[in-house]
Structure formats: structure tokens, C-alpha cells
Backbone of each chain as nested JSON, in Angstrom:
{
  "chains": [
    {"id": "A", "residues": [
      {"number": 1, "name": "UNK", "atoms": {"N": [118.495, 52.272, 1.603], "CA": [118.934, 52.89, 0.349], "C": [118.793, 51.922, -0.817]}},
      {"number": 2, "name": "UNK", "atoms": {"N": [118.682, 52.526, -1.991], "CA": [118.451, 51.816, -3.212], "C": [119.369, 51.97, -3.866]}},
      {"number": 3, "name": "UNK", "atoms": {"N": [119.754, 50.501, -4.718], "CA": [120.983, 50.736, -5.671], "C": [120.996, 50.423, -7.003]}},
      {"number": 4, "name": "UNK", "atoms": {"N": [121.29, 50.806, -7.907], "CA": [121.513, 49.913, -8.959], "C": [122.728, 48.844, -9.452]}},
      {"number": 5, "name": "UNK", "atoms": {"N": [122.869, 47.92, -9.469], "CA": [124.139, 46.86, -10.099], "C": [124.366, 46.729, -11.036]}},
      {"number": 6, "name": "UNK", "atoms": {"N": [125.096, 47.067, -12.223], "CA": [125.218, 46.628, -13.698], "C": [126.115, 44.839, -13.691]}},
      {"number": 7, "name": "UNK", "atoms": {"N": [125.92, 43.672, -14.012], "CA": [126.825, 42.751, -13.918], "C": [126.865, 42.258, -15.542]}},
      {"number": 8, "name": "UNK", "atoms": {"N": [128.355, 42.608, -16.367], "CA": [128.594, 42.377, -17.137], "C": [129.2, 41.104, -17.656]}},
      {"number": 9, "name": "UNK", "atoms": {"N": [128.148, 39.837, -17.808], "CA": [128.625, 38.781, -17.905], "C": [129.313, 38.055, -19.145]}},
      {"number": 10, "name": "UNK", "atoms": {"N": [130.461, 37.775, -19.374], "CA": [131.439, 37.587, -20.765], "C": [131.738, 36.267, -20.639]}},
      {"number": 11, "name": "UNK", "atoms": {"N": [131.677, 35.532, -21.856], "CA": [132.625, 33.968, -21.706], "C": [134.216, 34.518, -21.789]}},
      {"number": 12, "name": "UNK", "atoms": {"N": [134.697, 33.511, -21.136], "CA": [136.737, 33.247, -20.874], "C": [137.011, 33.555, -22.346]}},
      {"number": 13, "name": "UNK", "atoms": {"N": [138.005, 34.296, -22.176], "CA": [138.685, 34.119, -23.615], "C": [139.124, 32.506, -23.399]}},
      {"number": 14, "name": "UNK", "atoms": {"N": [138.559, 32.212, -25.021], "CA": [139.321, 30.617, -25.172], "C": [138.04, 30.067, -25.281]}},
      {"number": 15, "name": "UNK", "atoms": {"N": [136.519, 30.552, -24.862], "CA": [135.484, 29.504, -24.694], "C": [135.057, 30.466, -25.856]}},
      {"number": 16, "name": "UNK", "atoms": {"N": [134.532, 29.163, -26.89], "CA": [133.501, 29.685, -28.31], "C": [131.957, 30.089, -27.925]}},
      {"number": 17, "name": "UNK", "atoms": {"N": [132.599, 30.859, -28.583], "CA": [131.313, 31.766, -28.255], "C": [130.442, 31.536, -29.882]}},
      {"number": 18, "name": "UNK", "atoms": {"N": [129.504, 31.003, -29.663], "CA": [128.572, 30.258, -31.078], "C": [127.971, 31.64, -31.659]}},
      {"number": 19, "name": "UNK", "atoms": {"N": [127.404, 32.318, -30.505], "CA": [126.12, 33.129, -31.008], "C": [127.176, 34.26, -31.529]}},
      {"number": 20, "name": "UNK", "atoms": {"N": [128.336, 35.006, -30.796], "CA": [129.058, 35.816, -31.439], "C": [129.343, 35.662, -33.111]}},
      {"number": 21, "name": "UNK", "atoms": {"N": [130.445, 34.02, -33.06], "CA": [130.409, 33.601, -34.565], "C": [129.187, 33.846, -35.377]}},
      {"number": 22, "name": "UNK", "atoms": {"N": [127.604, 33.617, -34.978], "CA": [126.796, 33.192, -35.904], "C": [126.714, 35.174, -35.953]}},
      {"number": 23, "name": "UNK", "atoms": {"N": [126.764, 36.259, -35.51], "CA": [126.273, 37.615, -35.424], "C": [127.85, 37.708, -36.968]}},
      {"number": 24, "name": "UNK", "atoms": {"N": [128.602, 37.609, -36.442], "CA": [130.176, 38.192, -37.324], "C": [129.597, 37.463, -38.301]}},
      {"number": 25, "name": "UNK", "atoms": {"N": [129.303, 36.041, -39.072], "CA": [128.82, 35.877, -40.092], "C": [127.8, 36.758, -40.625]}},
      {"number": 26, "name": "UNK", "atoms": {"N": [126.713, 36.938, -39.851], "CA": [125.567, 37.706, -40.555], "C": [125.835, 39.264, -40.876]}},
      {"number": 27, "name": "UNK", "atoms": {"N": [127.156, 39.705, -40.063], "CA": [127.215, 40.984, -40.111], "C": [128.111, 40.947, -41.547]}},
      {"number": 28, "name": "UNK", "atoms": {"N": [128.871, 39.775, -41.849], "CA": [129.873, 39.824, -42.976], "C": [128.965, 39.784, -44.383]}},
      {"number": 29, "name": "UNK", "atoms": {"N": [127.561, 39.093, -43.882], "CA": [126.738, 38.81, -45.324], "C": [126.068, 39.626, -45.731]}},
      {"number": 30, "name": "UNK", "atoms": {"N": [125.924, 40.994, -44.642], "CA": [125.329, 41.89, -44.982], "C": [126.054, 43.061, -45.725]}},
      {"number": 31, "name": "UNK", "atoms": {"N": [127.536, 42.425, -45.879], "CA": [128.406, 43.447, -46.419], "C": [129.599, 44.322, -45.434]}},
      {"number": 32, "name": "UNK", "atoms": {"N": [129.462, 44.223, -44.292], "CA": [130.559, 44.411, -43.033], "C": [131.759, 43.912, -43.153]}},
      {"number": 33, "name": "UNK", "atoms": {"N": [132.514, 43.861, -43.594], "CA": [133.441, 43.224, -44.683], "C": [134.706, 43.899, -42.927]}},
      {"number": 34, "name": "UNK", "atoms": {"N": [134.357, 45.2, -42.566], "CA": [135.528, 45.465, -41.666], "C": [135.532, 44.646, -40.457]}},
      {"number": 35, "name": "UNK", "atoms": {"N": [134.146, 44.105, -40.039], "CA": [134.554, 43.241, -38.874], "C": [135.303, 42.097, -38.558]}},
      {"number": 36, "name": "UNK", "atoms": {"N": [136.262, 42.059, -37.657], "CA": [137.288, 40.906, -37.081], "C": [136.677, 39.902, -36.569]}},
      {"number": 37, "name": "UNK", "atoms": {"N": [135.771, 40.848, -35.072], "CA": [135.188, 39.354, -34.091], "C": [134.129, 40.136, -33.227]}},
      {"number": 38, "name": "UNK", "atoms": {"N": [133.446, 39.23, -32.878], "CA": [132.092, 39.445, -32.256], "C": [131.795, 38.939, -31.252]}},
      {"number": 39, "name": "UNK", "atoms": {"N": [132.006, 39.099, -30.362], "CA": [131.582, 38.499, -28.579], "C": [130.586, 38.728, -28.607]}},
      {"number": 40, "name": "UNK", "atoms": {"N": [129.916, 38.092, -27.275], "CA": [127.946, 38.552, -26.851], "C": [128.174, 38.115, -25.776]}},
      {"number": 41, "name": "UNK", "atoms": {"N": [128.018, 39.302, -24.802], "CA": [127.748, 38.81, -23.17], "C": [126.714, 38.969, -22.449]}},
      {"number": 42, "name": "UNK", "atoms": {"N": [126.043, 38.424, -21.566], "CA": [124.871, 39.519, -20.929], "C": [125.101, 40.679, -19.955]}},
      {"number": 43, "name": "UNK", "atoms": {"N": [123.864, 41.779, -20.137], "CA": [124.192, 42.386, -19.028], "C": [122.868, 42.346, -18.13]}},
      {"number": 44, "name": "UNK", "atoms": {"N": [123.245, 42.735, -16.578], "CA": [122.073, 42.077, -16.151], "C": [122.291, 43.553, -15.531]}},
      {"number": 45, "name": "UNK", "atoms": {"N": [121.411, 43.507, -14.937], "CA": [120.513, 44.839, -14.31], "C": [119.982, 44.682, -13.093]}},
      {"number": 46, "name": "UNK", "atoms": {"N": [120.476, 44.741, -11.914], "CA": [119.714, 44.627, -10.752], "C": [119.289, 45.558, -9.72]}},
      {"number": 47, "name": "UNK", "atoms": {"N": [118.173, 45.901, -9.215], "CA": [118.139, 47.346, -8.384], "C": [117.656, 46.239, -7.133]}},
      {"number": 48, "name": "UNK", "atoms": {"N": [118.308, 46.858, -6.118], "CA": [118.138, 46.355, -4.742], "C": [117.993, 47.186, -3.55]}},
      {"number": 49, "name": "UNK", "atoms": {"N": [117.985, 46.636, -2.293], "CA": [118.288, 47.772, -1.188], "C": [119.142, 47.089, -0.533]}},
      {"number": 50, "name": "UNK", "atoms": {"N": [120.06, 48.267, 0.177], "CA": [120.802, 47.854, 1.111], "C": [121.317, 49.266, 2.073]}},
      {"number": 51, "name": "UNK", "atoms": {"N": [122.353, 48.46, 3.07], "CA": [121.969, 49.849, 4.24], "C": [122.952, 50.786, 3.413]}},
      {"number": 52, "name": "UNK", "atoms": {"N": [124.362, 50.306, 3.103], "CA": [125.598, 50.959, 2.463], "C": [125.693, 50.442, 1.104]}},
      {"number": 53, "name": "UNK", "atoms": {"N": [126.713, 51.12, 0.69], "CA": [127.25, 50.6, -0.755], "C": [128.156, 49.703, -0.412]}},
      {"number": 54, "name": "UNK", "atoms": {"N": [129.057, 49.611, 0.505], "CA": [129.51, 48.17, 0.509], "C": [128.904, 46.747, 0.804]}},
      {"number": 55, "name": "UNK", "atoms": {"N": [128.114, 46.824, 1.377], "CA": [126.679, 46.082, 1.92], "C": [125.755, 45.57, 0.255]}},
      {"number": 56, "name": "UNK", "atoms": {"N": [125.91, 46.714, -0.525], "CA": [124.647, 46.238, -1.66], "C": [126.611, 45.289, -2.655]}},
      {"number": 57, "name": "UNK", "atoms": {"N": [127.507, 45.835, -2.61], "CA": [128.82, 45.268, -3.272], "C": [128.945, 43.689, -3.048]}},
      {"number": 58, "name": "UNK", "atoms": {"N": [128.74, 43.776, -1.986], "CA": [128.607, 42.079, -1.058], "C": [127.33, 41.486, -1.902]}},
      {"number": 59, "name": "UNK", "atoms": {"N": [126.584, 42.013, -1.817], "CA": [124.767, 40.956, -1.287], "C": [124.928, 40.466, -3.743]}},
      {"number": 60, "name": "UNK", "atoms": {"N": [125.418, 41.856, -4.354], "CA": [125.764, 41.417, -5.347], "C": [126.652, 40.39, -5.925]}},
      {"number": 61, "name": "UNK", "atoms": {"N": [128.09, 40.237, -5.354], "CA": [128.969, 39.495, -5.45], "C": [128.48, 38.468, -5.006]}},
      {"number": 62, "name": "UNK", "atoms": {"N": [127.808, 37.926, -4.031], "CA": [126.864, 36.672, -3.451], "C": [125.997, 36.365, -4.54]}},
      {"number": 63, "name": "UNK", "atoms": {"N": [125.301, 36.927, -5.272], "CA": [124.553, 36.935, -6.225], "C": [124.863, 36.14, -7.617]}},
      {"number": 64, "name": "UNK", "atoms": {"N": [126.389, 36.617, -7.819], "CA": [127.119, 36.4, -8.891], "C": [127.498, 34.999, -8.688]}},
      {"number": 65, "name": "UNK", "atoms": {"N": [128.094, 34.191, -7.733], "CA": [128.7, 33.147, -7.322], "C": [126.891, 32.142, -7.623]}},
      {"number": 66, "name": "UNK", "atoms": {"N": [126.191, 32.688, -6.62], "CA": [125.217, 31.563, -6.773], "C": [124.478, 31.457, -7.338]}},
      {"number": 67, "name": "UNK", "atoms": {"N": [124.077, 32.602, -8.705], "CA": [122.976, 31.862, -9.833], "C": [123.805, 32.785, -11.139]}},
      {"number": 68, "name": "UNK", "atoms": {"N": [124.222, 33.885, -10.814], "CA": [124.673, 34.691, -12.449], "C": [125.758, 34.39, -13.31]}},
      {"number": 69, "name": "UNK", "atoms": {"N": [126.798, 33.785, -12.545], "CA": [127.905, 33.862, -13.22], "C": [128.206, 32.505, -13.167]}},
      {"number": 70, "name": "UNK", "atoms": {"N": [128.931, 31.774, -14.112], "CA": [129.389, 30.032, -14.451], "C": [131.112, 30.564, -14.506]}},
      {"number": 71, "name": "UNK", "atoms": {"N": [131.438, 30.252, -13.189], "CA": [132.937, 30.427, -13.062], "C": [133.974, 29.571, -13.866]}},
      {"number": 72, "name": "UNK", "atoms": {"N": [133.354, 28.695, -14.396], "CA": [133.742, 27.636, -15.182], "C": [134.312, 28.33, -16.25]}},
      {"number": 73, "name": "UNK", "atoms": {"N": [133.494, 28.941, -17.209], "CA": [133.486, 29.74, -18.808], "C": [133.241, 31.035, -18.251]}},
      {"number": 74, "name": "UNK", "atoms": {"N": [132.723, 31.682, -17.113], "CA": [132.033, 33.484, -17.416], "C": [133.353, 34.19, -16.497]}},
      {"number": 75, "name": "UNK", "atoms": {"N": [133.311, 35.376, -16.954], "CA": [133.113, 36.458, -15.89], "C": [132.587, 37.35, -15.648]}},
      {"number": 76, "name": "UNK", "atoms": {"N": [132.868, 37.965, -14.574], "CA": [131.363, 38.873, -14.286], "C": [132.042, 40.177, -13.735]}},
      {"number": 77, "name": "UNK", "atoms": {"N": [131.814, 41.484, -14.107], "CA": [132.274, 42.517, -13.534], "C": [130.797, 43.587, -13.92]}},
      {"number": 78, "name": "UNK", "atoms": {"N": [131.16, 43.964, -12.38], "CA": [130.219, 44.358, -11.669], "C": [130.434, 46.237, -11.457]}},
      {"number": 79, "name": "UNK", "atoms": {"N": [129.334, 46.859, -11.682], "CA": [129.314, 48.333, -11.536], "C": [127.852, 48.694, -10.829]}},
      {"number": 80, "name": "UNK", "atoms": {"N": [127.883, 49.619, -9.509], "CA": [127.337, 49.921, -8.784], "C": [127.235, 51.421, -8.485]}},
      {"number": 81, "name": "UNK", "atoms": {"N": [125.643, 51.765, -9.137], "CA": [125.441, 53.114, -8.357], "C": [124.497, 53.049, -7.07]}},
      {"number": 82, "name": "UNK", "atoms": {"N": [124.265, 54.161, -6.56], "CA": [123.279, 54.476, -5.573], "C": [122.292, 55.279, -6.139]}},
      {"number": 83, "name": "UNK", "atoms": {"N": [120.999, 55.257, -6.544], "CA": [119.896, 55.47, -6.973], "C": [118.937, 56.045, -5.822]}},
      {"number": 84, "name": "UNK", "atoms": {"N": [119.038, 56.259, -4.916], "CA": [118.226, 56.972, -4.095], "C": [117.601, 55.777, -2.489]}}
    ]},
    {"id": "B", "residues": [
      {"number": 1, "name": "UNK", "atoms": {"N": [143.666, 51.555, -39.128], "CA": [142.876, 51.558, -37.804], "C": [142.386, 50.808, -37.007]}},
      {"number": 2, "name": "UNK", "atoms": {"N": [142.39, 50.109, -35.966], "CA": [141.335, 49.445, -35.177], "C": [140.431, 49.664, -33.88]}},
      {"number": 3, "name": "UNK", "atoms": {"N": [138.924, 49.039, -34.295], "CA": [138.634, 50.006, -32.968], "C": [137.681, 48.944, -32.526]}},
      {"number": 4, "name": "UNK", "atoms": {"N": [137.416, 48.866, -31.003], "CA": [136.726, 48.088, -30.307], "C": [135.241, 48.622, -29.99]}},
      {"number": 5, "name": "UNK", "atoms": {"N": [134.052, 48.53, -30.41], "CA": [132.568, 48.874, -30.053], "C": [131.65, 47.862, -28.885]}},
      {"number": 6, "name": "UNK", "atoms": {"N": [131.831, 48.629, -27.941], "CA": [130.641, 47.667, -26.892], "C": [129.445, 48.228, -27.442]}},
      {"number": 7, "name": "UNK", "atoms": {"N": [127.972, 46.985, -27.991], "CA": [126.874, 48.193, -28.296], "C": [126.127, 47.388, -26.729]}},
      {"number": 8, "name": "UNK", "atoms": {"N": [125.173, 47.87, -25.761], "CA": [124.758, 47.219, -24.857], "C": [123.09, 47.785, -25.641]}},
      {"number": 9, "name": "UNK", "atoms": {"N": [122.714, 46.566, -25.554], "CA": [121.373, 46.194, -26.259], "C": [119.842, 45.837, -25.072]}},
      {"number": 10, "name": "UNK", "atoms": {"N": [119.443, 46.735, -24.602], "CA": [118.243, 46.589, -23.649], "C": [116.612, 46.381, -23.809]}},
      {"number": 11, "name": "UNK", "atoms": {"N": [115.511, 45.99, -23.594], "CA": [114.529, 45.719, -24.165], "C": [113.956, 47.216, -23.224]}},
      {"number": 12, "name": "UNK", "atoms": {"N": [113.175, 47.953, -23.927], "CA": [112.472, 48.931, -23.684], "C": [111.863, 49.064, -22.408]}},
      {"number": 13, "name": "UNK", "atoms": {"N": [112.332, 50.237, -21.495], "CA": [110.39, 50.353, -20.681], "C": [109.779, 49.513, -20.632]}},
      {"number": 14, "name": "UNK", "atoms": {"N": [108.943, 48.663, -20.285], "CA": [107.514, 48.884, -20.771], "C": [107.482, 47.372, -21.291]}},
      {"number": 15, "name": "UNK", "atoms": {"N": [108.776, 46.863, -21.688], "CA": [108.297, 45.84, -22.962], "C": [108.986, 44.385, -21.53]}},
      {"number": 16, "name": "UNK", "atoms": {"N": [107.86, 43.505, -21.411], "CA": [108.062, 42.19, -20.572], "C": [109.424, 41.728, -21.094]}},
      {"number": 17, "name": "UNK", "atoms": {"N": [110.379, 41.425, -19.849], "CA": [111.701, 41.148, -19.72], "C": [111.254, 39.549, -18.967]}},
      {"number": 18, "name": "UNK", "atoms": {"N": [111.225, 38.394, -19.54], "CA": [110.736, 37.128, -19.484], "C": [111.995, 36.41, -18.483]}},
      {"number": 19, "name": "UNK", "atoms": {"N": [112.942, 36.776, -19.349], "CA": [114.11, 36.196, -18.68], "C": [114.97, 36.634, -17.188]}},
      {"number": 20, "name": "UNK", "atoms": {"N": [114.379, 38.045, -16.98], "CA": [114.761, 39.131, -15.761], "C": [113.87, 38.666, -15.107]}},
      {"number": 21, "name": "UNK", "atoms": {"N": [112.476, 38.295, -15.211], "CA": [111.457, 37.576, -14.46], "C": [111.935, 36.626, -13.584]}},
      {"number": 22, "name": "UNK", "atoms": {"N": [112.477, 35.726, -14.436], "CA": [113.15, 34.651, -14.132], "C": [114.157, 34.196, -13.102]}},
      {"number": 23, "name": "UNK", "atoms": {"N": [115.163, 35.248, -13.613], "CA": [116.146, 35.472, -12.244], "C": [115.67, 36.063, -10.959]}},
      {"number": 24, "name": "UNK", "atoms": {"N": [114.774, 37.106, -11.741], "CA": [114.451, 37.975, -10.01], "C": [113.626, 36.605, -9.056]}},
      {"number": 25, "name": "UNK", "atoms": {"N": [113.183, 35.961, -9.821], "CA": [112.288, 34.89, -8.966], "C": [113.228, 33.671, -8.235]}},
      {"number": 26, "name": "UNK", "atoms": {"N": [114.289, 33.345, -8.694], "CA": [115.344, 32.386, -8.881], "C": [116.576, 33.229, -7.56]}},
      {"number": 27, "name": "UNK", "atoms": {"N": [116.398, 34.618, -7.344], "CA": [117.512, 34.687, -6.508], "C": [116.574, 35.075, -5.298]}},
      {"number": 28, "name": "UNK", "atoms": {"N": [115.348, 35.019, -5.297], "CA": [114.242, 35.654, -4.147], "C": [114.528, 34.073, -3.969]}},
      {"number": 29, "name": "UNK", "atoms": {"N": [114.362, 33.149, -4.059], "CA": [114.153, 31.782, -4.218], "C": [115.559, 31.363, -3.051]}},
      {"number": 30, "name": "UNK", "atoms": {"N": [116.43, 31.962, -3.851], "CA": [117.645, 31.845, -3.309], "C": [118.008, 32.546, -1.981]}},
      {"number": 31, "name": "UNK", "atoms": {"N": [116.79, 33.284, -1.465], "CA": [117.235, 34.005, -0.076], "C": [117.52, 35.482, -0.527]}},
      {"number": 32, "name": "UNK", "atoms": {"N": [117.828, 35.634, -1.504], "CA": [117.871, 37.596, -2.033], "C": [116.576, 38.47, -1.696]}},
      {"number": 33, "name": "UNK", "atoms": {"N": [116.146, 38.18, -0.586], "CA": [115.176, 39.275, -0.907], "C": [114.726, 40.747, -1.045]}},
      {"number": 34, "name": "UNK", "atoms": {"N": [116.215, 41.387, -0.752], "CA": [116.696, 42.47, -1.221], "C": [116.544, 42.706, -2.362]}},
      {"number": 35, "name": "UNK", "atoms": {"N": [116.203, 42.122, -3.464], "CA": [116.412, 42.115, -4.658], "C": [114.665, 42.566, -5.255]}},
      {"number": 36, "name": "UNK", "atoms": {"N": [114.948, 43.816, -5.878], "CA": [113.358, 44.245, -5.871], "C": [112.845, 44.277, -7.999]}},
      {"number": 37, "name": "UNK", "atoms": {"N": [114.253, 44.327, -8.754], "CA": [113.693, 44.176, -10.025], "C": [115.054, 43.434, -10.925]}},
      {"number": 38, "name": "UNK", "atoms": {"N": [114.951, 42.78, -11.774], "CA": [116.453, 42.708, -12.106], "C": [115.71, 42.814, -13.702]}},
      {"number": 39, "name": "UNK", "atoms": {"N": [116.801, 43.504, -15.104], "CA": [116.264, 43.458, -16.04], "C": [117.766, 42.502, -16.883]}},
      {"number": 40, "name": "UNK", "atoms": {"N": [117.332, 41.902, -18.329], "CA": [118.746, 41.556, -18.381], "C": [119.01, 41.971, -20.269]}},
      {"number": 41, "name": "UNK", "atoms": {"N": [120.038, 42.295, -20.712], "CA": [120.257, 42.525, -21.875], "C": [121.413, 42.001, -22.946]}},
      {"number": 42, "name": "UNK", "atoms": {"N": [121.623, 42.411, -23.998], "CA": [122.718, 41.53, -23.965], "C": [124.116, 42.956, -24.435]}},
      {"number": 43, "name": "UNK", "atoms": {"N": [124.675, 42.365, -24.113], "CA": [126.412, 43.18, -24.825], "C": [127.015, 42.468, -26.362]}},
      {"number": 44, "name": "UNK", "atoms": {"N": [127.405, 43.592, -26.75], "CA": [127.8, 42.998, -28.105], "C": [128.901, 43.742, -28.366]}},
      {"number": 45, "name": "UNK", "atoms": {"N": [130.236, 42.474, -28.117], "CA": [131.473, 43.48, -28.624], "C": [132.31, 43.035, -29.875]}},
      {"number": 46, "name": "UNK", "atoms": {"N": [132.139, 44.241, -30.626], "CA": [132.787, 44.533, -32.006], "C": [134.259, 44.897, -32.06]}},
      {"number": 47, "name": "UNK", "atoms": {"N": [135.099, 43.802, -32.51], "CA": [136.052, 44.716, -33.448], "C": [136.179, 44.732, -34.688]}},
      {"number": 48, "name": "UNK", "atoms": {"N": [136.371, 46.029, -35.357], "CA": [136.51, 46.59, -36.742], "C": [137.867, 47.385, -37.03]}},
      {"number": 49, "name": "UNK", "atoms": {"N": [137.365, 47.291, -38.159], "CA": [138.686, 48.405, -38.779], "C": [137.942, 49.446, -39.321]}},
      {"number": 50, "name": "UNK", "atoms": {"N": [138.535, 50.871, -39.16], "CA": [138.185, 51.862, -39.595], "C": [138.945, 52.923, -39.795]}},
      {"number": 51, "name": "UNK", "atoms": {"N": [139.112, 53.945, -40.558], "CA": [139.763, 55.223, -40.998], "C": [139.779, 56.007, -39.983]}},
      {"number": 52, "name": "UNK", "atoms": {"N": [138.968, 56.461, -39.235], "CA": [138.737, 56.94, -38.003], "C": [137.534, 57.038, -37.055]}},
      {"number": 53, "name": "UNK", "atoms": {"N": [137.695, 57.412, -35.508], "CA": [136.885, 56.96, -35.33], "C": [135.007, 57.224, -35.743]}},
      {"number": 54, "name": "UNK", "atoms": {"N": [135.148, 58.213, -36.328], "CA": [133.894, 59.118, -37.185], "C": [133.427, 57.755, -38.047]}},
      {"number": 55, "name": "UNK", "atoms": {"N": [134.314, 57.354, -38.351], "CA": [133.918, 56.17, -39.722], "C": [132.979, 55.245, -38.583]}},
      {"number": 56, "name": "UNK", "atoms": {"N": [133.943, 54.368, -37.602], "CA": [133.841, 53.682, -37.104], "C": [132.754, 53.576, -36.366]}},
      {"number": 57, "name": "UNK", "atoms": {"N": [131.986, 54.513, -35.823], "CA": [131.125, 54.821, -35.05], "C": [129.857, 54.548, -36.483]}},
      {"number": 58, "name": "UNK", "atoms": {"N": [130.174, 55.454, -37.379], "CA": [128.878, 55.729, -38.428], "C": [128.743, 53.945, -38.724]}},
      {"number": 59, "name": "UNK", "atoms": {"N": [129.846, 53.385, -39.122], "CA": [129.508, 51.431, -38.951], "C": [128.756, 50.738, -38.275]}},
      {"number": 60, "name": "UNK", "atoms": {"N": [129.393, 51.147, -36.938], "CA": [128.345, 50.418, -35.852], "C": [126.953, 50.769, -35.957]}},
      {"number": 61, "name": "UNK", "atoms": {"N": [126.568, 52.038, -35.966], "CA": [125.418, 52.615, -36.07], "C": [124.469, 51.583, -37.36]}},
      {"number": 62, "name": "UNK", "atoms": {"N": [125.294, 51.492, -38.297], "CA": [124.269, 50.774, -39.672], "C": [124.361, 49.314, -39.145]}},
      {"number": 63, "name": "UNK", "atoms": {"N": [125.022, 49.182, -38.322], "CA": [125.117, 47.232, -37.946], "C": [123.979, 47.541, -36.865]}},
      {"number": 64, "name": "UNK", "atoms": {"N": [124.028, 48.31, -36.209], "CA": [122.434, 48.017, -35.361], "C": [121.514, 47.978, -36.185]}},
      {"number": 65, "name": "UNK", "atoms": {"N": [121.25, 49.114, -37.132], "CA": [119.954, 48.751, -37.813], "C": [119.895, 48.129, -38.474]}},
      {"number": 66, "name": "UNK", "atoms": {"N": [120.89, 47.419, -38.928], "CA": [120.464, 46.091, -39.71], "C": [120.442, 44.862, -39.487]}},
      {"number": 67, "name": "UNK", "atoms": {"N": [121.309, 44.766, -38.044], "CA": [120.903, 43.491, -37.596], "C": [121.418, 43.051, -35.9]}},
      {"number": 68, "name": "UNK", "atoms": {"N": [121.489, 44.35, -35.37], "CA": [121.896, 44.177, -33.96], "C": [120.593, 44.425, -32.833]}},
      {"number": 69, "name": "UNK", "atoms": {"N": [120.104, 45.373, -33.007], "CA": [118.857, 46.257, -32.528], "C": [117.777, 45.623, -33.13]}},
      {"number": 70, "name": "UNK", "atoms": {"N": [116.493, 45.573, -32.351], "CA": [115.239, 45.282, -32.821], "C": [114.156, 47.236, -32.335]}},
      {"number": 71, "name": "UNK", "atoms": {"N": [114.417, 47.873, -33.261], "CA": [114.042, 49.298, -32.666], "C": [112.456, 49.496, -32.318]}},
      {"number": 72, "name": "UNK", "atoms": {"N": [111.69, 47.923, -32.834], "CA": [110.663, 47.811, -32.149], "C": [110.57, 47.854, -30.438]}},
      {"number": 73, "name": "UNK", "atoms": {"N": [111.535, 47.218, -29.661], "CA": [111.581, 46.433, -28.401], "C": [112.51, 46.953, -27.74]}},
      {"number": 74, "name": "UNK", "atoms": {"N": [114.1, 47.41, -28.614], "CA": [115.339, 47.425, -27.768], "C": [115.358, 49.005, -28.257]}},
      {"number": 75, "name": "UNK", "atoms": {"N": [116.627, 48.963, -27.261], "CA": [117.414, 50.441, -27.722], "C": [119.025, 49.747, -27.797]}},
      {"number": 76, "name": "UNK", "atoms": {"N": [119.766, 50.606, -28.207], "CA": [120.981, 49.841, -28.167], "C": [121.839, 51.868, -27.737]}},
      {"number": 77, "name": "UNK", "atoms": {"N": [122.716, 51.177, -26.98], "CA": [123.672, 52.363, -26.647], "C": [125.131, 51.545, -26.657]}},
      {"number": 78, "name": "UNK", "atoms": {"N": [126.118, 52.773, -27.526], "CA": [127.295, 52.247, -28.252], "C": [128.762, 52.983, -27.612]}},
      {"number": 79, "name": "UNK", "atoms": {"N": [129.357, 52.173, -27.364], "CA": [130.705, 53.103, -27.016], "C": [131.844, 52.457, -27.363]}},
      {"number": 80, "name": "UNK", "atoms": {"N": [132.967, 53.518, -27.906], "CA": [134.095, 52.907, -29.023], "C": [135.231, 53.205, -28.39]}},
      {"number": 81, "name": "UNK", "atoms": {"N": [136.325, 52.615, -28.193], "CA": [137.79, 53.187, -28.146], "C": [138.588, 52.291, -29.358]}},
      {"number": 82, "name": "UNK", "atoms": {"N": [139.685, 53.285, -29.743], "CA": [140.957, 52.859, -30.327], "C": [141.671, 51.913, -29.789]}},
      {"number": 83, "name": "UNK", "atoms": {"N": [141.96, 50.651, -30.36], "CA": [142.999, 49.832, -30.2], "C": [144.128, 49.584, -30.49]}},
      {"number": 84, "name": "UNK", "atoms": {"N": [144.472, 50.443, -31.463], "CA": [145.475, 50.693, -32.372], "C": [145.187, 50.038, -33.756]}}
    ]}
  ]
}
């Protein structure tokens, strides 16, 4: 079976986020006068196979630990369909 | 009013994902070989103030085209809730 993974990767609240600041400036110079604050996270996109959906939940979460997510500053939350 | 906007910002179909390259090669590398495409994008979360959420939404919409979205390459898809 085939799946899709959405992994929504965010810095910790508390870690500066540069590129957010530098977007909320540009959005303020353009006249956005209502915006507060501006985060930027990635989202990653992964289609895989696996036998179950708990099986593709795992092989993702493995995924996250060893190259996607910096447990240090990120987190990562994860959404999973089945795609055929 | 306040309201929170995730816009999630994706590079098109069609259009070379350099950096999804990257990973998909990096977690095959890593023993994933389950792993058959990965694409990656970014998230962009807004808070604003607005009258309601009609306002709030029509905002976000002019902050993509003016400086969130590249409507050459990306698409951007937006979703809002009330924060109080």
C-alpha cells in the first residue's frame, strides 16, 4: 500500500526564527500594518509504501528522528493518509 | 479581532523540487527505501488583526500576492481560525 506523510516542521517556541522576522518586516513595508508575527516552518511531503498504516506511522517517525527533524530547536507533527 | 493564518506554500507539478531531491536521496542513503518521492514546502504562520474573519482572509490573500507566493512556481493554500 501507498501512503502519503505530511511532516510539519516548526522551530521551539523561544528559538528566533530570522526568516519569519525578515517576512513580518517586509510584510509591514508593504503596508500590513495588522500583522503581529510570522513563523516559517517546512512542510515536507513524503509518499511511501508500507504493508499498514501503522507500519508507514513508524518507518515515518524513524524518518523524523534521523534526518528531518533537529530535536534540539524543531518539531515535527506528522499527518498520514493512505493513497492507494 | 485576532486571527491566526497557516498559508502552506508548495512548488508546482512539474516545477524541480531541488531540495526534496535531496532528502529523498539522503533517507534512501539512510536505509528508507520505502521512500519513493518526498516534495518539501514551506508553512507560513500569520498572526493579524482583523474585523472579521472575511477581512482577515481578504489580507492574507493580498500578502501572498505580494510577497508570500511566487504564482510563477508555487501555489499557496490558506487556512484561518479565530484566536480571540
Amino acid at each position: 500500500m501507498k501512503f502519503r506523510a505530511r511532516v510539519l516542521v516548526s522551530l521551539k517556541e523561544g528559538v528566533l526564527d530570522t526568516q519569519g522576522k525578515a517576512v513580518l518586516v517586509s510584510l509591514k513595508n508593504l503596508g500590513f500594518d495588522v500583522v503581529d508575527e510570522v513563523r516559517i516552518g517546512k512542510s515536507i511531503e513524503i509518499v511511501l509504501s508500507a504493508d499498514s498504516m501503522a507500519e508507514a506511522e513508524q518507518k515515518v517517525e524513524s524518518m523524523c528522528e534521523a534526518l528531518l527533524v533537529n530535536p534540539l530547536i524543531e518539531t515535527g507533527r506528522t499527518s498520514l493518509e493512505a493513497i492507494g
